[in-house]
C-alpha positions in Angstrom: 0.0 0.0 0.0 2.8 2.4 0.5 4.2 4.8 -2.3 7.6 4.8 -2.7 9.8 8.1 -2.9 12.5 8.6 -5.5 15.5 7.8 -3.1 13.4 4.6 -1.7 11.7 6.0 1.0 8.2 5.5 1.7 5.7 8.4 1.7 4.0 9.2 4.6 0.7 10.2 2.6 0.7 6.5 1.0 -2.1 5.6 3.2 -4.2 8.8 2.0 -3.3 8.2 -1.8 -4.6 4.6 -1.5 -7.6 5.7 0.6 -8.2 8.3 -2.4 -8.0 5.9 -4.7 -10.2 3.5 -3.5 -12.8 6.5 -3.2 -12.4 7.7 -6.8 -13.2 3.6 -7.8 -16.4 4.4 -5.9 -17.1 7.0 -7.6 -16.6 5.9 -11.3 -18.7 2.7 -10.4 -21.5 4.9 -9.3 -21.3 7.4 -12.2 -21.0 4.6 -14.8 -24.2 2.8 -13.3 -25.8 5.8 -12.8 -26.4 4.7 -9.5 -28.7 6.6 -6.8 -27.3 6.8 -3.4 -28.4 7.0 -0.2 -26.2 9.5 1.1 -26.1 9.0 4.7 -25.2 5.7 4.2 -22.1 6.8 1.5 -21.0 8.8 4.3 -21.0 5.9 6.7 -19.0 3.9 4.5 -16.9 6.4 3.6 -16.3 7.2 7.4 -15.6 3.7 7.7 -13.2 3.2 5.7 -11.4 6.5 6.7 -11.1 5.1 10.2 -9.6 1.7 8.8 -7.1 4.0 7.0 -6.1 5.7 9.9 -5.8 2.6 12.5 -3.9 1.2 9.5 -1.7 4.0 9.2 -0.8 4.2 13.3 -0.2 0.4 13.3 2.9 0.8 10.4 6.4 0.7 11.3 8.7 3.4 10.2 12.3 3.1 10.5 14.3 5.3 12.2 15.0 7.6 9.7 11.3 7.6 8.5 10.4 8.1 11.9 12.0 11.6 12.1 11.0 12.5 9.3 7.5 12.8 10.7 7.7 13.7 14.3 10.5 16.1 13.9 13.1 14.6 16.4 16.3 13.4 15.1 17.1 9.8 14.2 19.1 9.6 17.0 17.2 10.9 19.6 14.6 8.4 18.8 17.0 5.8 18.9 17.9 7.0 22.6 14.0 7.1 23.1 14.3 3.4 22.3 17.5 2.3 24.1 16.2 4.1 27.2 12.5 1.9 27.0 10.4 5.6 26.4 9.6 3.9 22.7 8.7 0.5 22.0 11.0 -1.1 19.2 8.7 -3.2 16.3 11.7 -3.6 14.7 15.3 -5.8 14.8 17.7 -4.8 17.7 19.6 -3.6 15.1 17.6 -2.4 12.5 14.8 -0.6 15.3 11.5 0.9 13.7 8.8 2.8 15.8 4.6 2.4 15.0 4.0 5.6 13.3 1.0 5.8 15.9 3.7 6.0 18.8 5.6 8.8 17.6 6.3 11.6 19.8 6.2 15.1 18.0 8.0 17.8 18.1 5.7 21.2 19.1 4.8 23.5 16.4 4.9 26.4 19.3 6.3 29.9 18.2 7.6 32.6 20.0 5.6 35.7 18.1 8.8 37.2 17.5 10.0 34.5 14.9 6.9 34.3 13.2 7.1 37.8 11.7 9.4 40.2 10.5 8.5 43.2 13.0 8.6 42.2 17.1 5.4 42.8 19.0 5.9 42.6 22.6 2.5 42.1 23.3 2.2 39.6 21.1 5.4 37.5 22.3 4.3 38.1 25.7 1.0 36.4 24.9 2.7 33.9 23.1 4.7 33.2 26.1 1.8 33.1 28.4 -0.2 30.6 26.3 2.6 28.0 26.6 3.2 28.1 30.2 -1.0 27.7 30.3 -1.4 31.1 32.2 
């Protein structure tokens, strides 16, 4: 099911381009039958099969380097995660991969002052208030 990348690594959207696909079957079967839908029940199946997608996609195994690629932590910080016993290793003791459903990630957080150009101290001060929870 996954898509590979050009330098053989696996895409971490393969689950959503196969999911798409599946969909856009659907459709062409229904527009060549010129078939009448109930539409609450297309939406249950479609809902469905979204949530098999996404347990699918939690359950597969990323290698390390795949791995950081999506959670924004290094390879080798993961690696100490899974040394240390903070991450559970699917993999080979020396070829360790990590559920993509386990991964920690990184925080998208911002100080104000390094998302724009100008600094706003009201802004930063908010910013800095929102992450402490105040």
């Amino acid at each position: 099911m996954a898509s590979a990348l050009r330098n053989g690594e696996v895409s971490p959207f393969a689950h959503l381009a196969a999911f798409r696909e599946r969909w856009r079957v659907r459709r062409d079967e229904f527009r060549r039958m010129h078939a009448m839908v109930d539409g609450a029940e297309l939406c249950d199946a479609l809902l469905a099969d979204l949530e098999a997608s996404f347990v699918a996609s939690s359950d597969e195994p990323l290698s390390l380097q795949e791995a950081a690629a999506e959670s924004g932590y290094s390879a080798d910080h993961l690696g100490r995660l899974i040394r240390e016993g903070k991450l559970a290793n699917v993999g080979r003791t020396h070829a360790p991969k990590i559920r993509r459903g386990d991964l920690p990630r990184k925080s998208t957080h911002r100080l104000a002052s390094a998302m724009t150009d100008s600094y706003d101290p009201v802004t930063d001060a908010r910013s800095l208030l929102a992450r402490r929870g105040d």
